[in-house]
C-alpha positions as CSV (number, residue, x, y, z in Angstrom):
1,X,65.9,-32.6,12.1
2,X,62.7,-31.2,11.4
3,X,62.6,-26.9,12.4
4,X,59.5,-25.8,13.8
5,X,58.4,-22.3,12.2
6,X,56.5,-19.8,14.3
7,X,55.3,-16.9,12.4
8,X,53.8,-14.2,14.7
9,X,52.5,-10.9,12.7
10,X,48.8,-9.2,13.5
11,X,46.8,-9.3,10.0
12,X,43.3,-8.5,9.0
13,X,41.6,-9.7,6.0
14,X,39.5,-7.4,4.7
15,X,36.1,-9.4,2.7
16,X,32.7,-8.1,1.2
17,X,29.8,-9.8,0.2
18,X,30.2,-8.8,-3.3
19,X,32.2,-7.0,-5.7
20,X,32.0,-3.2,-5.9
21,X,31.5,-3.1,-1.9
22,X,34.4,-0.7,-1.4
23,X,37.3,-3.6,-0.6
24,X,40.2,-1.5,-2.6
25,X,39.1,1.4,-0.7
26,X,39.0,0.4,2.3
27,X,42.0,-1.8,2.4
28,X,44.3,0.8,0.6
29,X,42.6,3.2,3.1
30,X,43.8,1.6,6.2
31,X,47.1,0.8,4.6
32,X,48.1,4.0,4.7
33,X,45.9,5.0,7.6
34,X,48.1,2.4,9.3
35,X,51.7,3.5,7.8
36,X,50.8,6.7,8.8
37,X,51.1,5.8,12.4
38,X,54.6,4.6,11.9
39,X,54.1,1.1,11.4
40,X,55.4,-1.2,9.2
41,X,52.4,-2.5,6.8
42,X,52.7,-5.5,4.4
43,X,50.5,-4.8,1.6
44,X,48.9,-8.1,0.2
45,X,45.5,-8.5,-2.6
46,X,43.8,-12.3,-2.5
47,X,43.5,-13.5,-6.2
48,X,45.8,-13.1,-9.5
49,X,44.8,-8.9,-9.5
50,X,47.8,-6.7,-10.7
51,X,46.1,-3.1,-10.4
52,X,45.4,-3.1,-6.7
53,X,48.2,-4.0,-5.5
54,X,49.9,-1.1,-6.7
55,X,48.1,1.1,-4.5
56,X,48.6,-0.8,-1.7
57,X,52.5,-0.4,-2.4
58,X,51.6,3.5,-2.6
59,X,50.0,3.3,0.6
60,X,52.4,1.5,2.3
61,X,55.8,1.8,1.2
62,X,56.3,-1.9,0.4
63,X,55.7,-4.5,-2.2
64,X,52.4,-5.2,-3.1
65,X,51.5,-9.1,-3.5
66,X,49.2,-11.4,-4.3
67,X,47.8,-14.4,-2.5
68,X,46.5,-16.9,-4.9
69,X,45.7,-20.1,-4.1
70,X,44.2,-22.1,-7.4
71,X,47.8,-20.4,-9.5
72,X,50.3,-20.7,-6.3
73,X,48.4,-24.0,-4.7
74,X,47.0,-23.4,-0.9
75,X,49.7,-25.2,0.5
76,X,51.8,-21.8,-0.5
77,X,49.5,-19.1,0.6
78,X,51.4,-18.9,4.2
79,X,54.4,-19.1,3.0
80,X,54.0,-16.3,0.6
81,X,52.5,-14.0,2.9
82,X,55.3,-15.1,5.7
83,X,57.6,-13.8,2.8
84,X,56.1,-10.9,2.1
85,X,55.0,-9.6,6.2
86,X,58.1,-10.4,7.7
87,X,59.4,-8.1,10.4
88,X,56.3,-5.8,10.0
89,X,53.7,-4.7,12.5
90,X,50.7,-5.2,10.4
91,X,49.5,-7.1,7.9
92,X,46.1,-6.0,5.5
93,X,44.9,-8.3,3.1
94,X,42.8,-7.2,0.5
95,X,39.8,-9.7,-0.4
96,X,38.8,-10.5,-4.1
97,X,35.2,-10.9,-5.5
98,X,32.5,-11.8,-2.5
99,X,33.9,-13.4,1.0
100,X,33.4,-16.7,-0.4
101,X,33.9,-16.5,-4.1
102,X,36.5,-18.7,-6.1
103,X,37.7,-20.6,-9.1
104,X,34.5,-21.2,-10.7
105,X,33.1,-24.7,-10.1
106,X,35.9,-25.7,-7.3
107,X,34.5,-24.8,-4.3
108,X,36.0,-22.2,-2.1
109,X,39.5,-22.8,-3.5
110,X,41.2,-19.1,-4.4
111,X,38.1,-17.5,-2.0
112,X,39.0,-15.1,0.0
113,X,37.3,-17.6,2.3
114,X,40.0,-20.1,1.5
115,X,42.9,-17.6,2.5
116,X,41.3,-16.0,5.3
117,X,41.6,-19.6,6.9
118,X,44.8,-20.5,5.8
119,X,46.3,-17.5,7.5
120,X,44.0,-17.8,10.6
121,X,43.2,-14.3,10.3
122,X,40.1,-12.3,11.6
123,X,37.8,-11.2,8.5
124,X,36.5,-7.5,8.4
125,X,33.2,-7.5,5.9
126,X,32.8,-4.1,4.2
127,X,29.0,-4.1,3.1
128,X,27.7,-1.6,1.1
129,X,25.0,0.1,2.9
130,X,23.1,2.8,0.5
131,X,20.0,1.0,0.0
132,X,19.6,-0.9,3.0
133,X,18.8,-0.3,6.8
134,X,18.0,-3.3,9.5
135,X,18.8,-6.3,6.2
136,X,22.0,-5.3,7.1
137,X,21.9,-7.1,10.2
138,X,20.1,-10.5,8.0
139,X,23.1,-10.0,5.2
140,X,25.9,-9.8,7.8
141,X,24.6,-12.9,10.0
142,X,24.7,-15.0,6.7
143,X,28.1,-14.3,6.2
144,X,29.3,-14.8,9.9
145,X,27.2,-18.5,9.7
146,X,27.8,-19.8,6.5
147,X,31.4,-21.4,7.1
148,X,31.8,-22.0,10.8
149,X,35.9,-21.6,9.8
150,X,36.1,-17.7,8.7
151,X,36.1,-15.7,12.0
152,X,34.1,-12.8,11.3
153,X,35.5,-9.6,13.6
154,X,33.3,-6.8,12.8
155,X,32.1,-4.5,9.9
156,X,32.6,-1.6,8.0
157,X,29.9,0.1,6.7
158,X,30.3,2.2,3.4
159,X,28.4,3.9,1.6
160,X,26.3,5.8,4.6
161,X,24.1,8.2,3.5
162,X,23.1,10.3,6.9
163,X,22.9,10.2,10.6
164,X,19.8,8.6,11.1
165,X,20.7,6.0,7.8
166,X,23.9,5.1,10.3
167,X,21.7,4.8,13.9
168,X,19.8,2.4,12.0
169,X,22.9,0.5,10.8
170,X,24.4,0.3,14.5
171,X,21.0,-0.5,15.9
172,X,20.2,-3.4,13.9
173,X,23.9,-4.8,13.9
174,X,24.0,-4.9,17.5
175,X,21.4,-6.5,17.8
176,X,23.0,-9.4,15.5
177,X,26.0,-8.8,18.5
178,X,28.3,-8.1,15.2
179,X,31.0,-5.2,16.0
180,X,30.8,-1.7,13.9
181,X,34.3,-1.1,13.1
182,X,34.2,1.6,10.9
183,X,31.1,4.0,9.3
184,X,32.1,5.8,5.9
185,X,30.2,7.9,4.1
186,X,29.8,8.6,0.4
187,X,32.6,10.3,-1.2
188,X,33.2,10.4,-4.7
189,X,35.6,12.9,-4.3
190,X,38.4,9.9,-3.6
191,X,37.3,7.6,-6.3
192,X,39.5,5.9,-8.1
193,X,39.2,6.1,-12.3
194,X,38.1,3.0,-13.8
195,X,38.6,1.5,-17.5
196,X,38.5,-1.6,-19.5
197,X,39.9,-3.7,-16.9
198,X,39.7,-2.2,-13.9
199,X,41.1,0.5,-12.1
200,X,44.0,2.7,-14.0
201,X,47.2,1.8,-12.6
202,X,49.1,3.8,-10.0
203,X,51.7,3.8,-13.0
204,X,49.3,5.8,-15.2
205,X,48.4,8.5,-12.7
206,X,51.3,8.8,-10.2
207,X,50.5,12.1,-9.0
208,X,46.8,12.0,-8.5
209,X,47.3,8.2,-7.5
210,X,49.2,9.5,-4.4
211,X,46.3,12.2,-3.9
212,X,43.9,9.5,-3.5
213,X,45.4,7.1,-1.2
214,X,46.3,10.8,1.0
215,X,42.5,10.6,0.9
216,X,41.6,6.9,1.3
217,X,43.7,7.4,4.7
218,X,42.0,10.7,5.6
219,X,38.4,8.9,5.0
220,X,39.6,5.9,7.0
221,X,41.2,7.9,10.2
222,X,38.2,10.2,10.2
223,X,35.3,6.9,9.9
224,X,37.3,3.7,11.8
225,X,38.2,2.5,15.3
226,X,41.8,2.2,14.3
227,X,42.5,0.6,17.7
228,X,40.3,-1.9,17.2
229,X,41.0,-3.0,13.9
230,X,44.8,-3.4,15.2
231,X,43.7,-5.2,18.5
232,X,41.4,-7.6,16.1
233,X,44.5,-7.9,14.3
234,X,46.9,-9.0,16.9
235,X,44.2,-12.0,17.9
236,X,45.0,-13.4,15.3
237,X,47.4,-16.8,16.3
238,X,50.8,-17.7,15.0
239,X,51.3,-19.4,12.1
240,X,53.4,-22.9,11.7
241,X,54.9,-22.9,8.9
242,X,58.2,-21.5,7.2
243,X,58.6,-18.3,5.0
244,X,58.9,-19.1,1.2
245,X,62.5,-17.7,0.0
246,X,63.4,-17.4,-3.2
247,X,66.8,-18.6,-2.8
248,X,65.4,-22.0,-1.3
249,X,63.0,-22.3,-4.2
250,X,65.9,-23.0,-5.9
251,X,67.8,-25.1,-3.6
252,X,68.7,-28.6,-5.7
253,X,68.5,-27.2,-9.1
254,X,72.7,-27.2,-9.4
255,X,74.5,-24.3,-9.3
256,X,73.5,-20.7,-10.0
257,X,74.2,-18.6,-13.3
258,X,76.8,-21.4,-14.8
259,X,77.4,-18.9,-17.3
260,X,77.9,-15.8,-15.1
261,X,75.2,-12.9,-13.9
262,X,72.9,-12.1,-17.4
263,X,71.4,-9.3,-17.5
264,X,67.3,-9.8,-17.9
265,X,65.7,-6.8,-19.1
266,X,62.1,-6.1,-17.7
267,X,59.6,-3.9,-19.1
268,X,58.2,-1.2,-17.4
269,X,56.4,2.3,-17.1
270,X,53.3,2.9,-18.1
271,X,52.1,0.2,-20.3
272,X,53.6,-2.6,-18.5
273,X,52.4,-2.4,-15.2
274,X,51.6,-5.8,-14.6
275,X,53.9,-8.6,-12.5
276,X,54.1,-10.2,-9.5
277,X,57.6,-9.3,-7.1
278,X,58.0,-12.7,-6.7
279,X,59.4,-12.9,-10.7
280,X,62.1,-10.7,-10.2
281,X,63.0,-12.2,-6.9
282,X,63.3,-15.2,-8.7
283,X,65.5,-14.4,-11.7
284,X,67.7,-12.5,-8.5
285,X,68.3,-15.6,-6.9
286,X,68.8,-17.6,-10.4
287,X,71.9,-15.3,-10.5
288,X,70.5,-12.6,-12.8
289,X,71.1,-9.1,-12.8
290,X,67.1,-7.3,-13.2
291,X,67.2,-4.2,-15.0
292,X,63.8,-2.2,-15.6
293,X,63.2,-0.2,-19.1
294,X,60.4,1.4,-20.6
295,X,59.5,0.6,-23.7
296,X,57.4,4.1,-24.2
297,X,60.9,6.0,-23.6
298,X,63.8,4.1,-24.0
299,X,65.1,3.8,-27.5
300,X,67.7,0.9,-26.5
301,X,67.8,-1.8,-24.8
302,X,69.9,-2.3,-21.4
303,X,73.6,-2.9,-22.1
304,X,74.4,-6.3,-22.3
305,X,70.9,-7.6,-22.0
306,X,71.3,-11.6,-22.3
307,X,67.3,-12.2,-21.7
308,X,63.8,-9.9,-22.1
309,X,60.6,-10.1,-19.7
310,X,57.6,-8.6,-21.2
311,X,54.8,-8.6,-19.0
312,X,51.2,-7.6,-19.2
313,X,49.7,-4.1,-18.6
314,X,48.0,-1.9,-21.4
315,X,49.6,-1.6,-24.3
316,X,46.3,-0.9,-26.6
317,X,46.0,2.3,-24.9
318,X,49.2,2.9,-25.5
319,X,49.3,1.7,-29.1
320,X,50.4,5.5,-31.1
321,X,53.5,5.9,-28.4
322,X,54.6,2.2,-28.7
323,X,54.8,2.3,-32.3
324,X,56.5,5.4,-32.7
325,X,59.6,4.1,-30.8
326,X,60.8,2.4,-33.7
327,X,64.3,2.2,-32.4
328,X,63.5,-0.1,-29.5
329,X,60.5,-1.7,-31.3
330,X,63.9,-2.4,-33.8
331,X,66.3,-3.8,-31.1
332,X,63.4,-5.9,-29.6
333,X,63.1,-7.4,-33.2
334,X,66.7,-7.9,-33.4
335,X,67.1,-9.6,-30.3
336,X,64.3,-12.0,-31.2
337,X,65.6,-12.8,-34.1
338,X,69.2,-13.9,-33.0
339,X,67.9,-15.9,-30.7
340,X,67.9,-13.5,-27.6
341,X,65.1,-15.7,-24.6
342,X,62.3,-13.3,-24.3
343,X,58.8,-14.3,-22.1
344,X,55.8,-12.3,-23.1
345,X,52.9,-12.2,-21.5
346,X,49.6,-10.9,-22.5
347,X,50.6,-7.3,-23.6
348,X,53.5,-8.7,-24.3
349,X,52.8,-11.4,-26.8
350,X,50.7,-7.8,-28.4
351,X,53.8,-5.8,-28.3
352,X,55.9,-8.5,-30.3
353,X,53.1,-9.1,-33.0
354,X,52.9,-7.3,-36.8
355,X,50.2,-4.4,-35.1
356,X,47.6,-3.4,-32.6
357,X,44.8,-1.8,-34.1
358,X,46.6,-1.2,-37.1
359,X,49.7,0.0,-35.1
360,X,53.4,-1.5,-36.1
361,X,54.5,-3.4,-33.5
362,X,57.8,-5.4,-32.8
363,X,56.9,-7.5,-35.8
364,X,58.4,-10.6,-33.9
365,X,55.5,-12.8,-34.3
366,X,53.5,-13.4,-37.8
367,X,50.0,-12.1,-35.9
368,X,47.8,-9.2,-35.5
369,X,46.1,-7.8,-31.9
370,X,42.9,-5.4,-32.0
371,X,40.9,-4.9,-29.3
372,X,37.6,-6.6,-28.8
373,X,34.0,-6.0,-27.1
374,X,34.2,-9.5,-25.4
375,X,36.4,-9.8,-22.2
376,X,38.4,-13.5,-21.7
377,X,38.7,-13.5,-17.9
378,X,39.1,-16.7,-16.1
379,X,41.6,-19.1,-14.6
380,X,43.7,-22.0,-16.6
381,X,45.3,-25.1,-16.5
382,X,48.2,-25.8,-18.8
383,X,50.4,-27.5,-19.5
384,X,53.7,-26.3,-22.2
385,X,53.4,-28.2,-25.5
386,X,56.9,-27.1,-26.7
387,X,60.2,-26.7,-25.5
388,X,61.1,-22.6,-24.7
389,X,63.1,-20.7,-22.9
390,X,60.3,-20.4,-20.2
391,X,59.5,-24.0,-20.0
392,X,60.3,-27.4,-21.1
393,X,57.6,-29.6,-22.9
394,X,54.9,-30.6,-20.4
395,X,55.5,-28.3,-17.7
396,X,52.5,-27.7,-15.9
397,X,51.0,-24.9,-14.8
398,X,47.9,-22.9,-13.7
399,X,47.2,-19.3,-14.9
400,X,45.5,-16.3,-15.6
401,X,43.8,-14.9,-18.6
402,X,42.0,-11.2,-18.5
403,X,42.2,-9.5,-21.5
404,X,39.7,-7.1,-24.3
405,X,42.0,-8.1,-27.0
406,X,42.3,-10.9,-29.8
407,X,45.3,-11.9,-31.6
408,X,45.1,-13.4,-34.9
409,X,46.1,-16.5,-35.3
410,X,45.5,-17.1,-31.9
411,X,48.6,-20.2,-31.7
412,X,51.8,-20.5,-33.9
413,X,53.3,-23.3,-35.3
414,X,54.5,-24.5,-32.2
415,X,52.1,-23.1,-29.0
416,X,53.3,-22.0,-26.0
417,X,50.3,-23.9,-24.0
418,X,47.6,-26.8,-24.1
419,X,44.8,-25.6,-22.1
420,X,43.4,-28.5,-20.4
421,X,41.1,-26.7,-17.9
422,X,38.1,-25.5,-18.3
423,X,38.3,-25.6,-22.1
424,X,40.6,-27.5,-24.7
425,X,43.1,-25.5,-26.8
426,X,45.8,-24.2,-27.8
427,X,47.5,-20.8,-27.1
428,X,50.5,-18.8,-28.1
429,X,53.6,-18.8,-29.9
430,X,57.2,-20.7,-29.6
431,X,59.3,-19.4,-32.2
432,X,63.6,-19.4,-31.6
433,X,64.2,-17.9,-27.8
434,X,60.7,-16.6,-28.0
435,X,58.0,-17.4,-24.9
436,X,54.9,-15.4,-26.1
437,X,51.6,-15.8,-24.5
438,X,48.4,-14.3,-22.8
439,X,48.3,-16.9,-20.1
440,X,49.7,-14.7,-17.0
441,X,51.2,-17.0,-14.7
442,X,53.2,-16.7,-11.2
443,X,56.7,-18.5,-10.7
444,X,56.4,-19.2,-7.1
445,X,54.0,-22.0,-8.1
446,X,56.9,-23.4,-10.5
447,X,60.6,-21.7,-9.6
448,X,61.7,-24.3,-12.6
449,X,61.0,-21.6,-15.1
450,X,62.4,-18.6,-13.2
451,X,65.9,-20.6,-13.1
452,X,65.6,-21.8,-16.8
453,X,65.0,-18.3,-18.1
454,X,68.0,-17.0,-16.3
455,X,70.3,-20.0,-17.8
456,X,68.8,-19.0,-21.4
457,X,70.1,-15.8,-20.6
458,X,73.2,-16.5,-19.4
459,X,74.0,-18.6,-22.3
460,X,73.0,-16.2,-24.6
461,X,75.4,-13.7,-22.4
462,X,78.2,-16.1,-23.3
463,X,77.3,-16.9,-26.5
464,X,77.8,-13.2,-27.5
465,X,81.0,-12.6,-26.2
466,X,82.0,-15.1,-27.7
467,X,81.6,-14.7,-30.6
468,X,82.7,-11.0,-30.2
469,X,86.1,-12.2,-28.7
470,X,86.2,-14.4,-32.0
471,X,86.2,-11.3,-34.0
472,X,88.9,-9.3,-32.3
């Protein structure tokens, strides 16, 4: 019997015409603007970006997640977001890039475009207005025609610099019979810090972090029709189709934990800021128990950890207080080397190598990470050339790389991936229980390696008491 899934929740998606616009803030702004009110808000960024959705989780109270359709596959996007907006009263999705920029040369796959139809959700264009008056109206009408499909609601205009600058603005707008939704003027009193790439994570700045978004929602109250970005919101029509789970993402793969609940230890604080929810969901629902350390403060590893997550974030700026915990940078060497599973991605894979610009590291992988002038940014298709803990030979899967740093050599012995898409090579290292890469990839495309990571640590779990019953 086939069930037929009605998903029913208002949701904006909020687009510009290019980057720099003033998407983060005016998303994050009427995040909070919104929770402020009372309502439930589900938080959710278009694209593989880690930095904004943690923000929007500031803002909002909830998980932050991302929409990616070339990583997850479009047929997941819904799903996802059912997940993720489920029993709330809003939903506010942040756009990436411009309204109808994607995965470079397909099309409008990963656009904000692309996900704005898949959810059947009314589009809000923030254009940045500081050097232009009645264009506004030529720029906006472009946008609105160019793909029949995206259902433009209305505009927010940022970036106002007076009275009269805004009676222009409205003037030329209505006569394009485009709604004004919102009118905010400069105010770099609630930027947000920027670095190498990107914003600095709410991780980094707690404090002043929550500061801004208190004045994101301030800025957003004080320069938006509130009421009528919720009633655009709640035209938006149900959705058909059934909320991913975790637990059914799993469904057929045999039984859970055969070796009992492992504890998976996943890095944190700071300098690893970077992962989707959806990871630790998965490793849940594989039977494991998470546990979250930080690797600038914790000298130990969790008790009984049977497996190790490493994930991205910004370990180069980190690079002095990394290295002078030698007695984790010790037990992560230690676990490596008996055969403990670990995945490492991006700042990861730097953590375990010799250095980081001339800083010991774990010493786990026979390589060396500086950081570069050029910036590798870009989407991949791979495909695992060896067996791992993460994934068996010839897995397939698309990914993520956005990084300023090299590692030297740039593959082990045996690589973790074959890039097949857009360029041909090799990347990363497969070494004992090790997974250590920069490709940044998200499970929910391929729950396969979520469960397999969880049975490497359970079997490592076992292995070790074992062999410590053996010596009693």
């Amino acid at each position: 019997m086939v069930t037929s899934y009605r998903f029913d929740v208002p949701r904006l998606v909020v687009a510009a015409p290019s980057s720099g616009s003033g998407k983060t803030t005016v998303a994050t702004g009427l995040m909070a603007a919104f929770a402020e009110r009372g309502l439930a808000v589900s938080p959710h960024k278009a694209g593989p970006d880690y930095i904004d959705p943690g923000y929007h989780a500031l803002a909002t109270g909830r998980p932050g997640r991302n929409l990616d359709a070339f990583m997850c596959g479009p047929e997941l996007v819904a799903p996802l977001f059912a997940h993720g907006a489920a029993g709330c009263d809003l939903a506010v999705v942040e756009g990436v890039m411009g309204l109808y920029d994607g995965a470079a040369g397909r099309g409008e796959l990963a656009s904000t475009a692309q996900v704005a139809k898949l959810l059947r959700a009314p589009v809000v264009l923030v254009v940045d207005a500081s050097s232009q008056s009645r264009s506004v109206a030529a720029l906006v009408h472009g946008f609105a025609s160019f793909d029949p499909q995206v259902r433009l609601g209305g505009v927010i205009l940022n970036k106002v610099g007076s009275d009269r600058h805004e009676v222009m603005l409205r003037e030329a707008l209505e006569e394009a019979g485009m709604p004004v939704l919102g009118v905010l003027r400069r105010a770099p009193q609630v930027a947000t810090p920027s670095r190498h790439l990107g914003l600095v994570p709410v991780a980094e700045r707690q404090a002043d972090a929550l500061a801004a978004v208190a004045a994101l929602a301030e800025q957003v109250r004080a320069g938006c029709d509130l009421d009528a970005l919720m009633a655009l919101a709640r035209t938006a029509p149900p959705l058909s189709c059934e909320p991913w789970s975790p637990a059914a993402a799993h469904t057929g793969s045999g039984a859970a934990a055969p070796h009992g609940r492992p504890v998976v230890a996943v890095a944190g604080g700071p300098a690893f800021t970077f992962s989707y929810a959806e990871h630790t969901e998965l490793l849940t629902a594989a039977g494991a128990e998470v546990v979250t350390f930080d690797p600038l403060r914790d000298e130990a590893l969790p008790e009984g950890t049977g497996g190790l997550v490493i994930g991205g974030g910004f370990p180069e700026v980190y690079a002095p207080e990394l290295s002078a915990n030698g007695a984790l940078r010790e037990a992560v060497s230690a676990f490596a080397a008996a055969g403990g599973p670990v995945a490492a991605e991006c700042a990861g894979l730097l953590y375990l190598a010799r250095s980081l610009d001339g800083k010991p590291m774990c010493g786990v992988l026979d390589a060396d990470a500086r950081m570069s002038e050029r910036l590798t940014l870009g989407y991949r298709e791979a495909v695992a050339v060896s067996d791992s803990s993460l994934a068996a030979a010839g897995t397939r899967l698309r990914g993520h790389e956005f990084h300023r740093t090299v590692i030297e050599p740039g593959a082990g012995a045996a690589p973790a991936w074959g890039f097949t898409h857009p360029e041909r090579r090799v990347e990363g290292f497969v070494q004992d229980g090790v997974h250590a890469s920069y490709l940044h990839t998200h499970w929910a495309a391929e729950p396969s390696v979520a469960r397999r990571f969880a049975e490497a640590a359970a079997a490592r779990t076992a292995a070790v008491r074992e062999a410590a019953a053996a010596r009693r």
